[in-house]
C-alpha positions as CSV (number, residue, x, y, z in Angstrom):
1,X,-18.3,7.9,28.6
2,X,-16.8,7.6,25.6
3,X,-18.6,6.2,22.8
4,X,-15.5,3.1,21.9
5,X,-15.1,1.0,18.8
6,X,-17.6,-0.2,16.8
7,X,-16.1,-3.0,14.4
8,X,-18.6,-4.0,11.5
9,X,-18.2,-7.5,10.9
10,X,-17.4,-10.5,12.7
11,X,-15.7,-12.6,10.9
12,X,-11.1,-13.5,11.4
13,X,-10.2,-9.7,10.9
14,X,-13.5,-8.3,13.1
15,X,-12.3,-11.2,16.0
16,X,-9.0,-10.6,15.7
17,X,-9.1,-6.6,16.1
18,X,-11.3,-6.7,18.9
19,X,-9.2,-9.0,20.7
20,X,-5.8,-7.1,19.9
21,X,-7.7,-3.8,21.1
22,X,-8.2,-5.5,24.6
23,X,-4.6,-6.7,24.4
24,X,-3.4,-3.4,23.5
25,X,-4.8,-1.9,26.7
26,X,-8.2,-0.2,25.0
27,X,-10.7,0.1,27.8
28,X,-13.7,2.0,26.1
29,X,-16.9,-0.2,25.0
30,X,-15.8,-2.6,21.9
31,X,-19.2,-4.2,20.1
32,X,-18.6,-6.2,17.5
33,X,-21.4,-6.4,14.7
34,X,-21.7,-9.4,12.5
35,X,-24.4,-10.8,9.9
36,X,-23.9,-14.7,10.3
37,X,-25.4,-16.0,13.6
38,X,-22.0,-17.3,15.3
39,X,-18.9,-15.8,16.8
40,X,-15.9,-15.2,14.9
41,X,-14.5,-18.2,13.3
42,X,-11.8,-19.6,11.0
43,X,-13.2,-19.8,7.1
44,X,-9.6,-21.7,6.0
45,X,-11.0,-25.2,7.5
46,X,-14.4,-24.7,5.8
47,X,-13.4,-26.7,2.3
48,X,-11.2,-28.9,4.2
49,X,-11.4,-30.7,7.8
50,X,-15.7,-28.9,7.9
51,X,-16.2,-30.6,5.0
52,X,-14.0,-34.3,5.6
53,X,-16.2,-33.9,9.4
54,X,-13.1,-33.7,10.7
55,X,-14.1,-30.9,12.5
56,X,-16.7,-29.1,14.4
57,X,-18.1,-25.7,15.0
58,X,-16.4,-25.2,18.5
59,X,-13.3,-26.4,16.4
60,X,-13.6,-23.5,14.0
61,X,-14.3,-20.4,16.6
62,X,-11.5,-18.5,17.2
63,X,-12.0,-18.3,20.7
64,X,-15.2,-19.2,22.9
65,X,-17.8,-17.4,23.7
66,X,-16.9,-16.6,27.3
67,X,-14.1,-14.6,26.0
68,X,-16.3,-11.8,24.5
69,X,-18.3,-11.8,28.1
70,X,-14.7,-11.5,30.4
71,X,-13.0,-9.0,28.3
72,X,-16.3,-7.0,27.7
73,X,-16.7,-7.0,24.3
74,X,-20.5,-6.6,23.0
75,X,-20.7,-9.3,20.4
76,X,-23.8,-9.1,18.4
77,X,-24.5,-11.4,15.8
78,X,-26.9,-12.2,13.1
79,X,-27.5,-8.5,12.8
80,X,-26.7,-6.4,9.0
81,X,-25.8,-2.9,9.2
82,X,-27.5,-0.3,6.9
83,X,-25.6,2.7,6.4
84,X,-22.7,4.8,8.4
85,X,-23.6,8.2,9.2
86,X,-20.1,9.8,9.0
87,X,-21.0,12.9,10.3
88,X,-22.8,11.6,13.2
89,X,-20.4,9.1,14.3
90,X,-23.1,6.4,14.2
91,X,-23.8,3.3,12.7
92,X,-27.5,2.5,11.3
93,X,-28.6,-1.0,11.6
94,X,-31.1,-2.8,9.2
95,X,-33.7,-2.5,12.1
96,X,-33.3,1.3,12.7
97,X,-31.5,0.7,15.8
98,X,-28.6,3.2,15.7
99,X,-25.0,2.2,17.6
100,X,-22.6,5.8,18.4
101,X,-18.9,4.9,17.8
102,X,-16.1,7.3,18.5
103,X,-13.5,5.1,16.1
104,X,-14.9,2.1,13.8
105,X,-13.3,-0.3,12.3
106,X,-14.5,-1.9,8.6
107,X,-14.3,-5.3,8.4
108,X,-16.3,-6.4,6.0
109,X,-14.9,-9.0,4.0
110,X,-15.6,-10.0,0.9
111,X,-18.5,-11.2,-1.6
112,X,-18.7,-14.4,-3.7
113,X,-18.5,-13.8,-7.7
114,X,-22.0,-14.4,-9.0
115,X,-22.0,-16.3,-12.0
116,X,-24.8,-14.7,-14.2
117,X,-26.2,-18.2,-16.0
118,X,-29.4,-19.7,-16.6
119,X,-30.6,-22.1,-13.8
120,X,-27.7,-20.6,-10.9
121,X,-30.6,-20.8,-8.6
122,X,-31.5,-23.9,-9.1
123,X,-31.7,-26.0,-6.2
124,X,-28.7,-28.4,-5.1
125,X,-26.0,-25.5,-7.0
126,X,-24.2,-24.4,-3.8
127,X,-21.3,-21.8,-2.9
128,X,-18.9,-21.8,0.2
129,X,-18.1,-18.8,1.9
130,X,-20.0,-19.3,5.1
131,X,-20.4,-21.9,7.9
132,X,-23.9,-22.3,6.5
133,X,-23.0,-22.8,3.1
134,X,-20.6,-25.7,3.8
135,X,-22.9,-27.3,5.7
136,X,-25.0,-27.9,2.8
137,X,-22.4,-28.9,1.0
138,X,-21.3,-31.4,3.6
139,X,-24.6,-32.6,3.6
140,X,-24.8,-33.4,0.4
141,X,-21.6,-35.2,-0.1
142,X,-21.9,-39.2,-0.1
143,X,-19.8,-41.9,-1.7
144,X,-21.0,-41.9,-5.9
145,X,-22.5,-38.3,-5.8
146,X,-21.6,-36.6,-9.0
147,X,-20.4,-33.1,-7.8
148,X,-19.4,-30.5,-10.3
149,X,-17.1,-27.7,-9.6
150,X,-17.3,-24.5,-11.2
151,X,-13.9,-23.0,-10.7
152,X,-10.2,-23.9,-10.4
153,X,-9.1,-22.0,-8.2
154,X,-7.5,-22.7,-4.7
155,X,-11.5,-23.3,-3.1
156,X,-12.5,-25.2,-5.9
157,X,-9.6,-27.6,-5.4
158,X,-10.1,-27.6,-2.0
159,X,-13.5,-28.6,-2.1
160,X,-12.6,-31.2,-4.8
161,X,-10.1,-33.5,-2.9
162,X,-12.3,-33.3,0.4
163,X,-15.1,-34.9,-1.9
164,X,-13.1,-37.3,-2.8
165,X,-12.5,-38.5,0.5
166,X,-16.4,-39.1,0.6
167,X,-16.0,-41.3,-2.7
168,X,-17.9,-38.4,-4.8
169,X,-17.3,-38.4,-8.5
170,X,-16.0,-35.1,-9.2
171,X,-15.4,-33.0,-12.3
172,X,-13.8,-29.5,-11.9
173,X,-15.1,-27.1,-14.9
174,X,-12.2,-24.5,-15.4
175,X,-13.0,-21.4,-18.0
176,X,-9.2,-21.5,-18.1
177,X,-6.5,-23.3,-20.1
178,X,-5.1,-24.5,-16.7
179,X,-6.0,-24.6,-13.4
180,X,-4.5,-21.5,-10.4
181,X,-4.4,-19.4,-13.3
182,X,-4.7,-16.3,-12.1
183,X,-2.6,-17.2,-8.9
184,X,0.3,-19.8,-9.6
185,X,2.5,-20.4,-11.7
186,X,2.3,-22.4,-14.6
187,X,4.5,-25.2,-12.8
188,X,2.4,-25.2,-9.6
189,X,-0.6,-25.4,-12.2
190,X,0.7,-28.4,-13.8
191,X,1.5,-30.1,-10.5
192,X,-1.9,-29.9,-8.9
193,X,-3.7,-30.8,-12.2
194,X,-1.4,-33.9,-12.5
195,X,-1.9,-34.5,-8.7
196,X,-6.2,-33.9,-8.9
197,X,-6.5,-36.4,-11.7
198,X,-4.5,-39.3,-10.6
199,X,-6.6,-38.8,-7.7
200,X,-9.5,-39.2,-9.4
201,X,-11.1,-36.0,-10.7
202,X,-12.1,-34.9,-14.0
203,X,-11.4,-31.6,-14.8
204,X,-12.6,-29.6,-18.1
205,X,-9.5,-26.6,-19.0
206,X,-10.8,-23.7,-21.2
207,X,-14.9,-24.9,-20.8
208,X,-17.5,-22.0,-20.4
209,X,-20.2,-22.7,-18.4
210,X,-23.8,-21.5,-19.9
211,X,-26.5,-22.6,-17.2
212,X,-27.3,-25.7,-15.3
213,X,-30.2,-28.2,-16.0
214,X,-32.9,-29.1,-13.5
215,X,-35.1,-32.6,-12.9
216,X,-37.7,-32.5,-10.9
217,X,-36.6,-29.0,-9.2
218,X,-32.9,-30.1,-8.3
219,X,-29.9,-29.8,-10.8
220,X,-28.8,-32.5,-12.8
221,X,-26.0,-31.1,-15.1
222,X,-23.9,-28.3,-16.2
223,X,-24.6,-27.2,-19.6
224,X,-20.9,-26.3,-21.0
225,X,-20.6,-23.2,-23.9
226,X,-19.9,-25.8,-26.6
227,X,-23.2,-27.5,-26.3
228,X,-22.1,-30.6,-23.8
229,X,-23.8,-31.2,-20.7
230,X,-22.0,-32.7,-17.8
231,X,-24.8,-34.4,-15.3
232,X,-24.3,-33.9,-11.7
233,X,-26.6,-34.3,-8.6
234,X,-24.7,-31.1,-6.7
235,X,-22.8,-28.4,-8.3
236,X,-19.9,-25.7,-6.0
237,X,-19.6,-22.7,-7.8
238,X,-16.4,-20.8,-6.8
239,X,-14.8,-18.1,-9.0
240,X,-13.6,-15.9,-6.9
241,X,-14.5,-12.9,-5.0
242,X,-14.9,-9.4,-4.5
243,X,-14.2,-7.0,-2.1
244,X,-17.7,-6.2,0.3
245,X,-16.8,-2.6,0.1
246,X,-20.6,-1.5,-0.8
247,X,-21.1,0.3,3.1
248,X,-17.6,2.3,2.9
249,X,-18.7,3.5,-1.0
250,X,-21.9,4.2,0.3
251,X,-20.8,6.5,2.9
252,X,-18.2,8.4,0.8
253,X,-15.1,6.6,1.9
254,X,-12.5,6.1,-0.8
255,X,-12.8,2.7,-2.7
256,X,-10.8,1.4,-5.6
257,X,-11.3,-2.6,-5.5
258,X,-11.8,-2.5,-1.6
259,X,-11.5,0.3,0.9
260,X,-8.2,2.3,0.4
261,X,-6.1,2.3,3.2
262,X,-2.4,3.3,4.8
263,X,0.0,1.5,6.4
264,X,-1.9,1.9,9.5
265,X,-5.5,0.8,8.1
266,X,-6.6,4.1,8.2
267,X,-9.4,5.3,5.6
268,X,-9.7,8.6,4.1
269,X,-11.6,9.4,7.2
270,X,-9.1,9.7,10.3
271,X,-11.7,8.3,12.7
272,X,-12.3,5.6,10.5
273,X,-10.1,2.0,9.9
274,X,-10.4,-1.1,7.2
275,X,-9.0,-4.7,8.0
276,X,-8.5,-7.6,6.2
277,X,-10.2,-8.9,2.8
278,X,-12.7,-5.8,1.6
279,X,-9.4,-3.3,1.4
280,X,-6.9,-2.1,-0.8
281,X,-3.9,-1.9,1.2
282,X,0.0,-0.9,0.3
283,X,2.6,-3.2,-0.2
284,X,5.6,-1.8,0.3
285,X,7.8,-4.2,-0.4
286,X,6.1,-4.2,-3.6
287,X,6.2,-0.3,-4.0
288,X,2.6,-1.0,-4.9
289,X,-0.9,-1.7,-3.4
290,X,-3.8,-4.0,-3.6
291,X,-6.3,-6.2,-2.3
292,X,-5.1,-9.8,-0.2
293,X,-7.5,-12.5,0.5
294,X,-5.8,-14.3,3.7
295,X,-5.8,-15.2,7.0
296,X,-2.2,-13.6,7.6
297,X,-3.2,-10.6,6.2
298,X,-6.4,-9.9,8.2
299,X,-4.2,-10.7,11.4
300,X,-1.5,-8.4,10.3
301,X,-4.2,-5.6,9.6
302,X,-6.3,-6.4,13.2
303,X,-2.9,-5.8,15.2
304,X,-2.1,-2.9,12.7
305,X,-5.5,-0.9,13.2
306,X,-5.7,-1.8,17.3
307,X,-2.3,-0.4,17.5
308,X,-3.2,3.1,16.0
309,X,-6.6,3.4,18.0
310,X,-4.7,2.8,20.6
311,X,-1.5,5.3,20.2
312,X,0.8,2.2,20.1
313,X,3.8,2.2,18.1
314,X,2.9,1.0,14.4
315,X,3.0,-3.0,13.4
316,X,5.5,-3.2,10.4
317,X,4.1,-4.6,7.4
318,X,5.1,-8.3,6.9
319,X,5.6,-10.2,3.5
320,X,2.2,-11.6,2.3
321,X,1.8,-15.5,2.5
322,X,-0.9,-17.9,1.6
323,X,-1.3,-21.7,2.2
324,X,-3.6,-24.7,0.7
325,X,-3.7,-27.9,1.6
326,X,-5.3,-31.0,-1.1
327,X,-4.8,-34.2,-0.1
328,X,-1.4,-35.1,1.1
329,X,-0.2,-31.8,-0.4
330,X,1.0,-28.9,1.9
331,X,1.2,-25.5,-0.3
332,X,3.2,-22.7,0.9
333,X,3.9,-19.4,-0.7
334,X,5.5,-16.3,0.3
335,X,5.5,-13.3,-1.4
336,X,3.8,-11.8,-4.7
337,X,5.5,-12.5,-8.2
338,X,5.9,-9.3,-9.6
339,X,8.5,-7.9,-11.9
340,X,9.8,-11.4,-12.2
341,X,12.1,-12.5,-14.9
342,X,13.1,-15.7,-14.3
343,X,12.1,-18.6,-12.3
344,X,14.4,-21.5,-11.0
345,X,12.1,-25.1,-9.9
346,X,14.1,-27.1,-7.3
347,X,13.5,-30.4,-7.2
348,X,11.1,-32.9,-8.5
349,X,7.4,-32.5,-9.2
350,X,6.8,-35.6,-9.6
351,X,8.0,-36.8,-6.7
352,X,5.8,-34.4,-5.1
353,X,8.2,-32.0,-3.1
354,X,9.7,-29.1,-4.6
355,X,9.7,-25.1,-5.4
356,X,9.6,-22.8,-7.5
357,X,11.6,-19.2,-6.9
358,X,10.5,-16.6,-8.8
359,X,13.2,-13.5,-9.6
360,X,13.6,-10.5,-10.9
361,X,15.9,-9.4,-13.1
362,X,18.9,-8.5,-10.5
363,X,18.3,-12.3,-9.0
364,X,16.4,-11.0,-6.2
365,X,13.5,-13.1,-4.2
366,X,10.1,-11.8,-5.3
367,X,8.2,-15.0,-3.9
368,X,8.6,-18.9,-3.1
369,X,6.1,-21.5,-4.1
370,X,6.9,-24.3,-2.2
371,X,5.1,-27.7,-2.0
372,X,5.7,-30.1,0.6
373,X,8.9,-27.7,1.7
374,X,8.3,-26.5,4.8
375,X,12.4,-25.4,4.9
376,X,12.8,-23.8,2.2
377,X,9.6,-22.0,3.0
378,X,11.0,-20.7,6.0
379,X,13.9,-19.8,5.1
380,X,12.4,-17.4,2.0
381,X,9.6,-15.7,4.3
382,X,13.1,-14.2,5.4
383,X,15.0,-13.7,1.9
384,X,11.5,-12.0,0.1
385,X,11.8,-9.2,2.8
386,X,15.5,-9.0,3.1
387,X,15.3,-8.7,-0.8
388,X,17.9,-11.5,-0.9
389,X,20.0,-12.3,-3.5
390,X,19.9,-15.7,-4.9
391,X,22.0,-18.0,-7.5
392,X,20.2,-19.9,-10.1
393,X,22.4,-23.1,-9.3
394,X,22.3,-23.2,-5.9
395,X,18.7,-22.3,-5.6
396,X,18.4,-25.6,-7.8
397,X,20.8,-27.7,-6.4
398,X,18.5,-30.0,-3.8
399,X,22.3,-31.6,-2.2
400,X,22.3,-28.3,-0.6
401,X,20.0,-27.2,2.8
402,X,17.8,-24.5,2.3
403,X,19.9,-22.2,4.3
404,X,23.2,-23.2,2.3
405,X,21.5,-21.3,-0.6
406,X,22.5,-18.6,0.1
407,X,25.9,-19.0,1.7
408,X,28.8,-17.8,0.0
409,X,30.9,-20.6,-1.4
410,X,34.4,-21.2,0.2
């Protein structure tokens, strides 16, 4: 009996390949391997309905545990793997217990940026990647708590407006001179700063955190670069995140910031695939390659890889897209601006609905940041593939319907 797919790591992209597999007709054993002690489930809701307890963990799973039993799908969890043994088709697991696998599947994730400070370990500083982590963050949060966040990026903001539905005072620490900056433009940076502090929140642009204080063995403040120290009783430290390629490395598979793979999510060794955040995949829309940290991508990688293993026809690439959602505020994007050389916004910031296009220099679609604009969302997931053409004017004019951009004029 053949020996099936092993797929390391349990998290969206490990779920979601071993269910496509099944769906794609594989019948061999599937086990799926994961550290955390619970099924796959969804990370997006983590900073937002987790931590407003609008949610709860059957909420989050992406699908219940009787699924793994019926479809026959060995599920092990709280369990770390060691090594691959490349040669030997096996995987080695932290408590010598070995697992044979005729294809696996790497799908690792990705790691938390450590901030290298005095006092990071001191008690009440937190992080949220995992079920576990926001759990102690939603524990902690109560109406007055001073909660610093170390980071302005999409988690960070996240995690700052669900606090303020608790009635927390936040402050949001940004090393920075605005907030997105490595992933938004500067009109989309502008908006969500506006839109934090009118809600509230404090927020520190171009500040360098050196360590945190302690009181009686908990935190109580973040000491800034320029000698300030802003007291808190919890501090989130999110500043990104790195690819958990340290297994793949390990056994000689070809890393550059993540696991290098094809179109098909193959590694450099054919009986070998890499899903979803931990890999360094090809764009080719872009003509270019690198690493996406998203729920649509880990899906589009999970149908990708089940469709090779199992001699399927290959699943075309789609255009990347991302979403956030603060407070009333629905952000949409689609597509990656590069190569751009102009940008048009359409409508009104203020008024909290509008978007910004991002060209290049023929006028062509290279992304859409859209906020509150579901339609014109839409419509350029379609234009950023098709490599549409678009006007300036009519891109801008707001009288006209999404769609009507692009139509020719009479």
């Amino acid at each position: 009996m053949s020996a099936g797919v092993v797929i390391i790591g349990a998290g969206h992209a490990g779920g979601a390949v071993a269910a496509a597999l099944r769906q794609s007709g594989y019948a061999d054993p599937i086990t799926l391997i994961g550290e955390e002690p619970v099924a796959p489930y969804q990370r997006p809701p983590l900073s937002k309905a987790w931590l407003k307890g609008e949610a709860q963990q059957a909420d989050l799973l992406l699908r219940p545990d009787s699924f793994y039993t019926e479809k026959s799908i060995g599920l092990r969890t709280g369990i770390r793997v060691a090594s691959i043994d490349r040669a030997g088709r096996t995987v080695w697991l932290a408590d010598g217990e070995s697992v044979p696998y005729e294809h696996l599947v790497i799908a690792t994730g990705s790691r938390l940026r450590k901030l290298d400070v005095p006092g990071i370990d001191t008690p009440g500083v937190l992080e949220l990647r995992t079920l576990a982590d926001a759990e102690r963050i939603r524990a902690a949060l109560r109406p007055g708590i001073r909660l610093a966040i170390v980071g302005g990026g999409y988690i960070g903001l996240e995690v700052a407006a669900s606090a303020r539905s608790f009635g927390a005072e936040v402050v949001v620490i940004e090393r920075e001179s605005r907030l997105l900056a490595r992933v938004a433009s500067p009109e989309l940076s502008a908006f969500f700063e506006r839109c934090h502090r009118d809600h509230g929140v404090a927020i520190e642009l171009g500040a360098s955190v050196s360590g945190f204080e302690s009181r009686d063995g908990q935190v109580c403040a973040v000491r800034l670069a320029d000698g300030r120290s802003l007291p808190c009783e919890v501090a989130v430290v999110g500043i990104g995140a790195q690819a958990q390629d340290g297994l793949a490395a390990q056994a000689g598979l070809s890393c550059r910031d993540g696991i290098v793979v094809d179109e098909l999510c193959r590694t450099s060794d054919p009986s070998i695939h890499a899903i979803g955040d931990c890999t360094q995949r090809p764009l080719p829309r872009y003509g270019a390659s690198m690493r996406l940290e998203s729920v649509p991508n880990a899906l589009e990688q999970a149908r990708q890889a089940a469709a090779d293993v199992c001699g399927k026809p290959a699943v075309k690439s789609d255009v990347p897209w991302f979403w956030s959602d603060q407070y009333d505020v629905r952000l949409q994007i689609v597509g990656l601006p590069r190569d751009v050389a102009s940008k048009v916004v359409r409508g009104d910031p203020s008024a909290g609905k509008f978007c910004v296009f991002h060209l290049d220099a023929d006028g062509v679609l290279q992304a859409l940041e859209a906020v509150n604009s579901p339609g014109e969302f839409a419509a350029a997931r379609q234009w950023v593939g098709a490599r549409q053409l678009i006007d300036s004017t009519r891109a801008a004019d707001t009288r006209l319907m999404p769609k009507q951009i692009i139509e020719v004029p009479a």
